[in-house]
C-alpha positions in Angstrom: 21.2 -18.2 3.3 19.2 -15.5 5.2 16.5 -17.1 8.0 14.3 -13.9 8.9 13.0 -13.8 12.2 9.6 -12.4 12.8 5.7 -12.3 13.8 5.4 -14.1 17.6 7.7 -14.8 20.2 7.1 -18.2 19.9 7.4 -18.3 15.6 10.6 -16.0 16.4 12.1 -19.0 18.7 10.8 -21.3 16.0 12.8 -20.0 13.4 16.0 -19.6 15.7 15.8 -23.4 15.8 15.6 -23.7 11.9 18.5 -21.5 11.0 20.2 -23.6 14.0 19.5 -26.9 12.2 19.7 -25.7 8.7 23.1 -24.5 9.8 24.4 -27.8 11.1 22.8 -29.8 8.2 23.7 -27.6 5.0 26.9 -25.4 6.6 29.0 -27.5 4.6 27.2 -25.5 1.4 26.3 -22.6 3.0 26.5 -19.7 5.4 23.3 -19.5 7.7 22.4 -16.1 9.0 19.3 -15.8 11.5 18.5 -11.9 11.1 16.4 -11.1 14.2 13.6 -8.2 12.0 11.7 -7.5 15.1 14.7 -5.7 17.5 15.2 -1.7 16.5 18.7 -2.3 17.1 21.5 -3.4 14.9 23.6 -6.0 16.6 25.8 -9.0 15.9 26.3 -12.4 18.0 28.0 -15.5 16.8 25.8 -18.7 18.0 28.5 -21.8 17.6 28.9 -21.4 13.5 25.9 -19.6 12.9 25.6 -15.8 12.4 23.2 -14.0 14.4 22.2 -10.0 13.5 19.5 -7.9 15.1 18.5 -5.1 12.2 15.4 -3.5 11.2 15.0 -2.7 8.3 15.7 -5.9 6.9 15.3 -5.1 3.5 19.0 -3.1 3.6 20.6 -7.1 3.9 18.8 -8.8 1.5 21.2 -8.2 -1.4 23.3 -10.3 0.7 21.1 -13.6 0.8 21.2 -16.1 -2.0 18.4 -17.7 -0.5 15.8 -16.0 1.9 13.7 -18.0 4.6 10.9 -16.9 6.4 7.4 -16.0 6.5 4.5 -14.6 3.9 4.3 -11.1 5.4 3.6 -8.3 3.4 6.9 -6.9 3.8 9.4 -10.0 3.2 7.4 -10.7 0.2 7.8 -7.8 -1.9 11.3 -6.5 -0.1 12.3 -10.2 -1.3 10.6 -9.4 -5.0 12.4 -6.1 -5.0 15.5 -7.5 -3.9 15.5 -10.6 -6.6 16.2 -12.9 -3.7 14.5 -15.7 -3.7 12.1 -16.6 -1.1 11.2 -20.2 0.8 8.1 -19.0 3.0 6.7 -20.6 5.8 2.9 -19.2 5.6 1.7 -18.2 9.1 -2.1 -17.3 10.0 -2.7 -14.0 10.6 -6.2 -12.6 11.7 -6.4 -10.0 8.6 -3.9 -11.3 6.1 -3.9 -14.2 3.6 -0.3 -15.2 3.3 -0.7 -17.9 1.8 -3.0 -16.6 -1.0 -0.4 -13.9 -1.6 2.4 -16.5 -1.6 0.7 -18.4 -4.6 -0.5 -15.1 -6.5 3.8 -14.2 -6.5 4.4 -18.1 -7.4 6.5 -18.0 -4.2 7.2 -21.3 -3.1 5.8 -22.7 0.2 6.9 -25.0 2.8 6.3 -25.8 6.4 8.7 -26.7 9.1 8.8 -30.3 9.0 10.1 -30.0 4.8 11.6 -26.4 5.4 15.0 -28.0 5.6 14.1 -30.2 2.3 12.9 -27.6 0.4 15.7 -25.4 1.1 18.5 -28.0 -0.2 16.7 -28.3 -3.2 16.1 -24.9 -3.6 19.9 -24.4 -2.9 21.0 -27.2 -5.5 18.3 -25.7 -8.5 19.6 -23.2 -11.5 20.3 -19.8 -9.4 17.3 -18.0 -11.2 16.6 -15.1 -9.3 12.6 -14.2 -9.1 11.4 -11.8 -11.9 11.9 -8.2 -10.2 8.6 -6.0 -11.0 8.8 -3.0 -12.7 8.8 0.2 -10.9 5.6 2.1 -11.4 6.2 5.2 -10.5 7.0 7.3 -13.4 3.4 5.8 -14.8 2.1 7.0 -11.4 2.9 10.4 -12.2 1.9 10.2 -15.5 -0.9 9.2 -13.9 -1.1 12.2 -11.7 -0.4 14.9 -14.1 -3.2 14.1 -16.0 -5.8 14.2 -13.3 -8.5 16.3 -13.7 -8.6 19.2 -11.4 -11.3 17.8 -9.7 -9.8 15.1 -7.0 -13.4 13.4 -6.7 -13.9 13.3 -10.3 -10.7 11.0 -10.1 -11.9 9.0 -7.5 -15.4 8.4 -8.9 -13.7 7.8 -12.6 -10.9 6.5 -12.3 -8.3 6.2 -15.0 -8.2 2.8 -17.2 -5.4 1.3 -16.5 
Protein backbone atom coordinates (compact mmCIF):
# COMPACT_ATOMS: atom_id res chain seq x y z
CA UNK A 1 0.00 0.00 0.00
CA UNK A 2 1.45 3.32 -1.33
CA UNK A 3 0.52 6.57 1.20
CA UNK A 4 1.49 9.71 -1.20
CA UNK A 5 2.73 12.61 0.47
CA UNK A 6 1.82 15.96 -0.77
CA UNK A 7 0.11 19.62 -0.81
CA UNK A 8 1.19 21.48 2.70
CA UNK A 9 3.69 20.96 5.12
CA UNK A 10 1.34 20.39 7.59
CA UNK A 11 -1.11 17.70 5.26
CA UNK A 12 2.56 16.23 4.34
CA UNK A 13 3.15 15.55 8.30
CA UNK A 14 -0.43 14.45 8.37
CA UNK A 15 -0.07 11.73 6.06
CA UNK A 16 3.38 10.67 7.68
CA UNK A 17 1.28 9.89 10.68
CA UNK A 18 -1.28 7.82 8.58
CA UNK A 19 1.11 5.57 6.76
CA UNK A 20 2.66 5.31 10.45
CA UNK A 21 -0.50 4.04 11.90
CA UNK A 22 -1.84 2.22 8.91
CA UNK A 23 1.46 0.50 9.12
CA UNK A 24 1.26 -0.62 12.70
CA UNK A 25 -2.49 -1.57 12.34
CA UNK A 26 -2.70 -3.49 8.88
CA UNK A 27 1.35 -4.54 8.52
CA UNK A 28 0.29 -7.87 9.37
CA UNK A 29 -1.53 -7.63 5.63
CA UNK A 30 0.43 -5.33 4.13
CA UNK A 31 3.59 -3.42 3.25
CA UNK A 32 3.14 0.47 3.98
CA UNK A 33 5.19 2.74 1.85
CA UNK A 34 5.00 6.64 2.58
CA UNK A 35 6.37 8.08 -0.80
CA UNK A 36 7.40 11.75 0.03
CA UNK A 37 6.02 13.42 -3.95
CA UNK A 38 7.10 16.89 -3.03
CA UNK A 39 11.33 16.33 -2.59
CA UNK A 40 13.20 16.37 -6.22
CA UNK A 41 15.31 13.78 -4.86
CA UNK A 42 15.04 10.13 -4.94
CA UNK A 43 15.89 8.70 -1.49
CA UNK A 44 15.17 5.76 0.84
CA UNK A 45 14.81 5.74 4.85
CA UNK A 46 13.41 2.90 6.83
CA UNK A 47 11.10 4.49 9.72
CA UNK A 48 10.84 1.28 12.37
CA UNK A 49 8.81 -1.24 9.72
CA UNK A 50 7.65 1.28 7.53
CA UNK A 51 9.24 2.21 4.12
CA UNK A 52 9.95 5.67 3.51
CA UNK A 53 11.05 7.02 -0.35
CA UNK A 54 11.55 10.56 -1.53
CA UNK A 55 10.76 10.49 -5.59
CA UNK A 56 9.24 12.85 -7.94
CA UNK A 57 7.69 11.69 -10.30
CA UNK A 58 5.51 9.57 -8.55
CA UNK A 59 3.78 8.17 -11.17
CA UNK A 60 7.13 5.89 -12.16
CA UNK A 61 6.01 3.71 -8.60
CA UNK A 62 2.61 3.36 -8.86
CA UNK A 63 2.65 0.00 -10.70
CA UNK A 64 4.01 -1.03 -7.48
CA UNK A 65 0.98 -0.10 -5.17
CA UNK A 66 -2.02 -2.43 -4.79
CA UNK A 67 -3.66 0.25 -2.99
CA UNK A 68 -2.86 4.06 -3.31
CA UNK A 69 -3.67 6.69 -0.50
CA UNK A 70 -3.59 10.17 -0.76
CA UNK A 71 -5.14 13.27 -1.94
CA UNK A 72 -7.67 14.39 -5.06
CA UNK A 73 -4.99 16.33 -6.95
CA UNK A 74 -5.06 16.52 -10.52
CA UNK A 75 -2.07 14.48 -10.89
CA UNK A 76 -2.61 11.37 -8.33
CA UNK A 77 -5.98 11.09 -9.92
CA UNK A 78 -5.36 10.38 -13.32
CA UNK A 79 -1.57 8.92 -12.77
CA UNK A 80 -3.63 6.51 -10.38
CA UNK A 81 -6.41 6.03 -13.40
CA UNK A 82 -3.54 5.49 -15.82
CA UNK A 83 -1.82 3.23 -13.57
CA UNK A 84 -5.12 0.97 -12.68
CA UNK A 85 -4.17 1.42 -9.06
CA UNK A 86 -6.75 2.02 -7.04
CA UNK A 87 -7.13 5.15 -5.18
CA UNK A 88 -8.56 5.99 -1.43
CA UNK A 89 -8.46 9.91 -1.55
CA UNK A 90 -8.50 12.19 1.23
CA UNK A 91 -10.16 15.40 -0.62
CA UNK A 92 -8.21 18.63 0.45
CA UNK A 93 -9.46 22.36 -0.32
CA UNK A 94 -7.66 24.00 -2.64
CA UNK A 95 -8.35 27.71 -3.71
CA UNK A 96 -8.85 26.83 -7.56
CA UNK A 97 -9.59 23.14 -7.63
CA UNK A 98 -12.60 20.98 -6.80
CA UNK A 99 -11.21 17.71 -5.69
CA UNK A 100 -13.80 16.51 -4.41
CA UNK A 101 -16.07 17.07 -7.41
CA UNK A 102 -13.43 15.37 -9.52
CA UNK A 103 -13.20 12.53 -7.03
CA UNK A 104 -16.97 11.70 -7.54
CA UNK A 105 -17.01 12.40 -11.47
CA UNK A 106 -13.92 9.29 -11.58
CA UNK A 107 -16.25 7.27 -8.93
CA UNK A 108 -13.12 7.44 -6.74
CA UNK A 109 -13.82 6.65 -3.35
CA UNK A 110 -13.51 9.27 -0.54
CA UNK A 111 -12.57 9.26 3.01
CA UNK A 112 -11.26 11.52 5.60
CA UNK A 113 -8.73 10.89 8.29
CA UNK A 114 -10.70 9.83 11.12
CA UNK A 115 -12.19 6.45 8.57
CA UNK A 116 -9.02 6.56 6.33
CA UNK A 117 -7.72 3.59 8.21
CA UNK A 118 -11.42 1.92 7.86
CA UNK A 119 -11.84 2.44 4.52
CA UNK A 120 -8.53 1.21 3.67
CA UNK A 121 -9.03 -2.37 5.31
CA UNK A 122 -12.05 -2.69 3.53
CA UNK A 123 -10.78 -1.62 0.52
CA UNK A 124 -7.83 -4.09 1.10
CA UNK A 125 -10.18 -7.08 1.97
CA UNK A 126 -12.76 -6.22 -1.37
CA UNK A 127 -12.40 -8.26 -4.93
CA UNK A 128 -8.85 -6.78 -6.32
CA UNK A 129 -10.76 -4.99 -9.23
CA UNK A 130 -8.53 -2.59 -10.54
CA UNK A 131 -10.22 0.94 -11.75
CA UNK A 132 -11.35 0.91 -15.46
CA UNK A 133 -8.07 2.43 -17.23
CA UNK A 134 -9.19 5.14 -19.99
CA UNK A 135 -8.49 4.79 -23.28
CA UNK A 136 -5.67 6.65 -24.80
CA UNK A 137 -6.86 9.35 -27.10
CA UNK A 138 -4.33 10.22 -29.00
CA UNK A 139 -4.36 8.48 -32.24
CA UNK A 140 -8.19 10.21 -32.42
CA UNK A 141 -6.25 13.38 -31.53
CA UNK A 142 -4.39 13.26 -34.61
CA UNK A 143 -7.03 12.15 -36.53
CA UNK A 144 -8.37 14.94 -35.24
CA UNK A 145 -5.55 17.12 -36.32
CA UNK A 146 -5.04 15.91 -39.81
CA UNK A 147 -8.26 16.86 -40.71
CA UNK A 148 -8.12 20.44 -39.58
CA UNK A 149 -8.87 22.95 -41.91
CA UNK A 150 -5.98 25.05 -42.89
CA UNK A 151 -7.35 27.81 -41.19
CA UNK A 152 -6.37 27.41 -37.25
CA UNK A 153 -9.25 29.96 -36.26
CA UNK A 154 -11.72 28.24 -38.33
CA UNK A 155 -10.91 25.26 -35.94
CA UNK A 156 -11.24 27.15 -32.93
CA UNK A 157 -14.45 28.99 -33.83
CA UNK A 158 -16.00 25.42 -35.30
CA UNK A 159 -14.88 23.03 -33.68
CA UNK A 160 -15.06 19.42 -34.56
CA UNK A 161 -18.13 17.20 -33.18
CA UNK A 162 -16.85 14.96 -31.12
Amino acid sequence: MGVIATGTPDEVRELRHLAASLQQRLGHRVHVTLVDACRRTARATDSGSMQQLQHWPFVELMPGCDLLIGAGGYNTVYESRLSGVRLLAIPRPRLYDEQHARLKRHGIRCTDMSRVADDAERMLSESDVQPETPANGVHDAAAILANAHADPDELLFNPLPP
